[in-house]
C-alpha positions in Angstrom: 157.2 277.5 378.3 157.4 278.5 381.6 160.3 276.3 383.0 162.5 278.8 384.3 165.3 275.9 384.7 165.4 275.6 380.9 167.3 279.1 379.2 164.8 280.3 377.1 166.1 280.1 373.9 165.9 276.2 374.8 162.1 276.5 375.5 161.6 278.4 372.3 163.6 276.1 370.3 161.4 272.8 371.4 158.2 275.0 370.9 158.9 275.6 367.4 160.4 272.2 366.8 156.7 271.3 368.3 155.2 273.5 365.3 157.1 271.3 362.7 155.9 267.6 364.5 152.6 269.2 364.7 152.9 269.9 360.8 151.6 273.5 361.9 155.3 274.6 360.3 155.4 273.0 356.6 158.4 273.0 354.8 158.6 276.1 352.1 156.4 278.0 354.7 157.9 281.5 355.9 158.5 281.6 359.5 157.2 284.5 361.7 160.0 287.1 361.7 162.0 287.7 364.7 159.9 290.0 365.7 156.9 288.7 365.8 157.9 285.9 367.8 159.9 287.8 370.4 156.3 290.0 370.9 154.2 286.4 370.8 156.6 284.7 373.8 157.6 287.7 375.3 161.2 286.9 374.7 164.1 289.7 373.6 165.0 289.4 369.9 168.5 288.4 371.0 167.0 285.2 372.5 165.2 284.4 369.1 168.1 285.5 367.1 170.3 282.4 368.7 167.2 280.3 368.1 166.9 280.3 364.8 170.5 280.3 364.8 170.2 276.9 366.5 167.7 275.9 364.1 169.4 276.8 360.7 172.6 274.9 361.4 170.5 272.1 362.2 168.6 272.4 358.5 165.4 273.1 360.3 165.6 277.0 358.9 167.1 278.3 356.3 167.1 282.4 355.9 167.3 284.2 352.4 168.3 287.6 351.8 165.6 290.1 351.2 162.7 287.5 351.5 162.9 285.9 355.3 163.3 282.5 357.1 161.3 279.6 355.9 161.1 276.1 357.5 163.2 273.1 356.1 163.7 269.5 357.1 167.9 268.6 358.1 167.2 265.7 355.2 166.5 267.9 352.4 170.2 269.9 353.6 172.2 266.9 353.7 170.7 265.5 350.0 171.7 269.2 349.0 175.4 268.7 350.6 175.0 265.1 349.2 174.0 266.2 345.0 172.6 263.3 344.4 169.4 262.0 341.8 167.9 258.6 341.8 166.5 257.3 339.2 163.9 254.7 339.0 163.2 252.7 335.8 161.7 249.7 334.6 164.8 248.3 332.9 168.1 249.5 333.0 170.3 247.8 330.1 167.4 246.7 327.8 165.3 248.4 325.1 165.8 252.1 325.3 166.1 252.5 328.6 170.2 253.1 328.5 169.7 256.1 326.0 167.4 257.6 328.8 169.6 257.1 331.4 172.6 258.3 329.8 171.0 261.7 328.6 169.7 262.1 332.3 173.6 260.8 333.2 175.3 264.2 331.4 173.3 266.5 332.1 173.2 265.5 335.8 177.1 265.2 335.9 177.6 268.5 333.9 175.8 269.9 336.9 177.9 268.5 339.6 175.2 265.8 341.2 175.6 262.3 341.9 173.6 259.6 339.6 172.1 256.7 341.9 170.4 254.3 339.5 168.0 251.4 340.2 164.9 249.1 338.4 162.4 248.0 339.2 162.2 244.7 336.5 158.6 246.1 336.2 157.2 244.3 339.0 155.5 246.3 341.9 157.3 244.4 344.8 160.8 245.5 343.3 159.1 249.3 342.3 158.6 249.3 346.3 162.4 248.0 347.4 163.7 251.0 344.9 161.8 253.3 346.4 162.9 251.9 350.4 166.2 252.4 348.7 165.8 255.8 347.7 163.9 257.0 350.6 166.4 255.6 353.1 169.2 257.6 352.3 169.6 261.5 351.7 168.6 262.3 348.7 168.1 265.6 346.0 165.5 264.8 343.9 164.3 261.4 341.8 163.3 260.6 338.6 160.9 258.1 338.0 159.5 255.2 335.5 156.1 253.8 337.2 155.8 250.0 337.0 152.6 248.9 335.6 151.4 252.1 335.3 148.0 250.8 333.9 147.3 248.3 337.2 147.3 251.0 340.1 149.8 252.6 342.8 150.3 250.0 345.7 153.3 251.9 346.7 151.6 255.2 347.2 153.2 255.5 350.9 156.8 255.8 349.3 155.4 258.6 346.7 153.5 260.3 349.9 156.8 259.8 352.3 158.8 261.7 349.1 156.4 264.5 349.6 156.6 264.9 353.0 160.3 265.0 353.1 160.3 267.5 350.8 161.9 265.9 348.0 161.1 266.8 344.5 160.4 263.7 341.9 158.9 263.5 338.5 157.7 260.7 336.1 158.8 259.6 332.7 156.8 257.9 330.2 154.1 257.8 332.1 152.5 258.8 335.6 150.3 257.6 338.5 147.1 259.4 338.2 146.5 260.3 341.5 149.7 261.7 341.8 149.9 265.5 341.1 153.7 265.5 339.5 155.3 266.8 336.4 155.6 263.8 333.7 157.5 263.7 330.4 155.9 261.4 327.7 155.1 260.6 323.9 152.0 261.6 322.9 151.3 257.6 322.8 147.5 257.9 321.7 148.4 259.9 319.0 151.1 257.5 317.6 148.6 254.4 317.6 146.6 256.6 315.7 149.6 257.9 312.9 150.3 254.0 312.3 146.9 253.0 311.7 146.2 256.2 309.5 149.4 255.4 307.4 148.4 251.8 306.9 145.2 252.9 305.5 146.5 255.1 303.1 148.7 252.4 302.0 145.4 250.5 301.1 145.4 248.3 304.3 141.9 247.3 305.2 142.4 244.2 307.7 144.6 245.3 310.5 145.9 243.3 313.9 146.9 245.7 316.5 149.3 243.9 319.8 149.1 246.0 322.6 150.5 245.8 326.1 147.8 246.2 328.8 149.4 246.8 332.3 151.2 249.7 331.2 149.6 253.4 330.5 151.6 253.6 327.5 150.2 250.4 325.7 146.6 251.5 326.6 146.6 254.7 325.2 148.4 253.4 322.0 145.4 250.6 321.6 143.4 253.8 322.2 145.0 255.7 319.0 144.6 252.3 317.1 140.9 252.1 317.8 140.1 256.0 317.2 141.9 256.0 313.9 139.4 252.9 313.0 136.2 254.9 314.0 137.9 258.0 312.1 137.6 256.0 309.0 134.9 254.6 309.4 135.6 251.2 310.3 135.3 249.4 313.1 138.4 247.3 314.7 137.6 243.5 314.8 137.7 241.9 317.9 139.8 239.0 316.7 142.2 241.6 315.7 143.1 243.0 318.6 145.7 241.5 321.1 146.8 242.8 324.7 149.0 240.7 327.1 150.9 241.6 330.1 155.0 242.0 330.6 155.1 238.2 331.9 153.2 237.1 328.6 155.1 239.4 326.0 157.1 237.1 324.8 154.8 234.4 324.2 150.7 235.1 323.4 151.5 237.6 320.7 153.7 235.2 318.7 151.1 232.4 319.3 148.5 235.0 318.5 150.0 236.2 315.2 150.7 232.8 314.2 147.0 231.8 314.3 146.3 235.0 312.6 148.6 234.4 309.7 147.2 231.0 309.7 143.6 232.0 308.3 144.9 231.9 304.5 143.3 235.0 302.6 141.4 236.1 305.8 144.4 236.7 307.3 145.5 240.4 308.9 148.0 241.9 305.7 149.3 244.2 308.7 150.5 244.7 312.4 150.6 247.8 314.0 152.9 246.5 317.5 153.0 248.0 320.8 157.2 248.1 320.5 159.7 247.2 318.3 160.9 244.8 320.4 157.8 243.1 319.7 157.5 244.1 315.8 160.8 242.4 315.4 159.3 239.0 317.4 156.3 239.5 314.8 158.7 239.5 311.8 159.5 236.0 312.9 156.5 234.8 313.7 155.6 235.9 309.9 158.6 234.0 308.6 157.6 230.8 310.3 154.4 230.8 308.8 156.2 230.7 305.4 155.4 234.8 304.7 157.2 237.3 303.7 157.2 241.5 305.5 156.0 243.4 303.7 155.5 241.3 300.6 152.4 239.6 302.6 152.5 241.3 305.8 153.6 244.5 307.0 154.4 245.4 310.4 154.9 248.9 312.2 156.8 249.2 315.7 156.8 252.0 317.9 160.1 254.0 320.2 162.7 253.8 316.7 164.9 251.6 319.3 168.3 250.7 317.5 166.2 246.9 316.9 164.6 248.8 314.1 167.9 248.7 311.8 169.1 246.1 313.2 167.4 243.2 310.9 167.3 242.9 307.3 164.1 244.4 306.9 164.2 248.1 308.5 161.4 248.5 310.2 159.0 251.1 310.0 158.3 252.7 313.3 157.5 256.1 315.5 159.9 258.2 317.4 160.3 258.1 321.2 162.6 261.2 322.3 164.7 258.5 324.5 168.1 260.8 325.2 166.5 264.0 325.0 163.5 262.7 327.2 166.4 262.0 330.0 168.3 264.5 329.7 165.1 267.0 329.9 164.0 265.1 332.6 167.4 265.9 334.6 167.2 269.5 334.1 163.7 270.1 335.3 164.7 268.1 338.4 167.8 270.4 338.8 165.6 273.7 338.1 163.1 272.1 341.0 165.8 271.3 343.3 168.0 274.8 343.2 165.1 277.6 341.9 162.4 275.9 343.4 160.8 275.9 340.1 157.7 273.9 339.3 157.9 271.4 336.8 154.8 271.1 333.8 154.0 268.3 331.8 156.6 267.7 328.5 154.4 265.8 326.1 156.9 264.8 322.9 154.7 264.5 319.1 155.8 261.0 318.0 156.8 261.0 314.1 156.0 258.2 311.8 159.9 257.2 310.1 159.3 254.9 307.0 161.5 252.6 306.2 161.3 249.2 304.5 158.6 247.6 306.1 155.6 248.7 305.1 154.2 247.6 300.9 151.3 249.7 299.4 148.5 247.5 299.2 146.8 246.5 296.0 
């Protein structure tokens, strides 16, 4: 710093700009006072005073009242001129997807920030263009959905890059383990559980369990399923037990419940599903096979999606907080964003609703 051509306010600007490239200046960190650095360069406090004048109208500093300066990034001040959340989910317009987004929706909107909304079709390649979306643009904070939770993080750079610019994010309905975020979920092991402990007391003995395996969710509700078995003594057969991927939901179940149901009095006399989306694919698999739910089979679904009342047979199911999730979700963000609170874990009970589905086993 000892170009006498450059005016010294100059010099010490690039220095300290050199302390955030450097990462010896993180973001959050408070910044030497004036003081300190006019005694460390040997510069009047008038010089460092239109230094970090320089610095804050460029976002690099930001100074609060009674407390100091601390570093920022000019990103993180233009996503805070800019109010806006992204969220990214698996689905948009499917399932129960909507009722999250619109409960994250108002409360976002009754706070004055922008909603900027895309999915991901739960496939890794489009989880990574959401997050180049996202990450392109300024941004306030993001709410997230992983994509195949159960099957890794390939797009742990864009999670890292979040970090780094300083933007706050959180997961929904599951996480990334090797992430260190806030998440807001069902308690999904314990709701594999509640089903299989119901059906029991209902006098159910042999019982098929379809679970989705590339997803966190599905894993930990086989998990419940299996630990409510053990609990009562009894062990889970293996013929009993189904898991298939997103690309094979709609197909190996239904062939698998067919065969099942095909086994005359050996056959299953309930299902315990990994959705409702799939209990309600079940119920048709049952009618093909010239059965009646829950005369012959009974069947129990899981999120209480709007497909549960939708048939003739309500279906008998566990809650998922879906609007409430969403709109919680939104106001942690906001309270990370503007109080620089930190975000814990919400973990949501799931609750067994009976409905019509379900027949007490002789």
């Amino acid at each position: 710093m000892n170009n006498r051509r450059i005016p010294k306010y100059i010099q010490l600007k690039k220095e300290l700009l050199s302390w955030f490239e450097s990462g010896k200046l993180q973001r959050g960190q408070q910044v030497p006072s004036e003081n300190e650095i006019a005694e460390q360069f040997g510069m009047s406090r008038q010089t460092v005073r239109q230094t970090f004048g320089e610095l804050e109208k460029e976002g690099w500093l930001e100074r609060i009242q009674g407390k100091g300066t601390f570093a920022r990034h000019p990103q993180r001040r233009e996503a805070e001129q800019a109010k806006t959340i992204g969220i990214i989910t698996t689905y948009i317009s499917d399932y129960i997807f909507p009722h999250i987004v619109r409960g994250a929706e108002a409360e976002l909107r009754s706070q004055g920030y922008r909603l900027l909304l895309s999915s991901t079709d739960n496939t890794k390649e489009k989880e990574m263009e959401s997050l180049q979306l996202m990450t392109s643009q300024p941004l306030s904070g993001l709410i997230i959905e992983p994509t195949k939770s159960a099957e890794g993080n390939p797009n742990l750079a864009y999670f890292l890059e979040l970090q780094e610019k300083g933007i706050p994010y959180l997961m929904i309905n599951e996480k990334y383990r090797e992430l260190e975020c806030a998440c807001l979920k069902v308690d999904d092991e314990a709701g594999g559980y509640k089903a299989v402990q119901y059906l029991l007391e209902m006098g159910h003995t042999q019982i098929a369990g379809f679970f989705k395996r590339d997803d966190l969710q599905g894993v930990n509700r086989l998990k419940g399923f299996l630990a409510a078995h053990k609990a009562a003594g009894m062990s889970a057969s293996p013929k009993r037990v189904v898991t298939y991927t997103t690309e094979e939901k709609n197909s190996l179940p239904y062939r698998q419940a067919l065969q099942m149901l095909g086994e005359g009095e050996n056959r299953p006399t309930a299902f315990v599903c990994y959705n409702d989306e799939l209990a309600v694919l079940l119920m048709e698999a049952v009618a093909e096979s010239g059965l009646q739910v829950p005369e012959d089979v009974s069947i129990i679904g899981f999120d209480d999606s709007s497909l549960a009342t939708a048939s003739g047979t309500k279906l008998t199911t566990l809650t998922h907080p879906k609007t409430e999730m969403g709109q919680a979700a939104a106001s942690q963000l906001i309270a990370m964003i503007e109080q620089g609170k930190t975000a814990r874990d919400t973990i949501y009970e799931p609750e067994l609703i009976v409905r019509d589905s379900v027949a007490k086993r002789n």
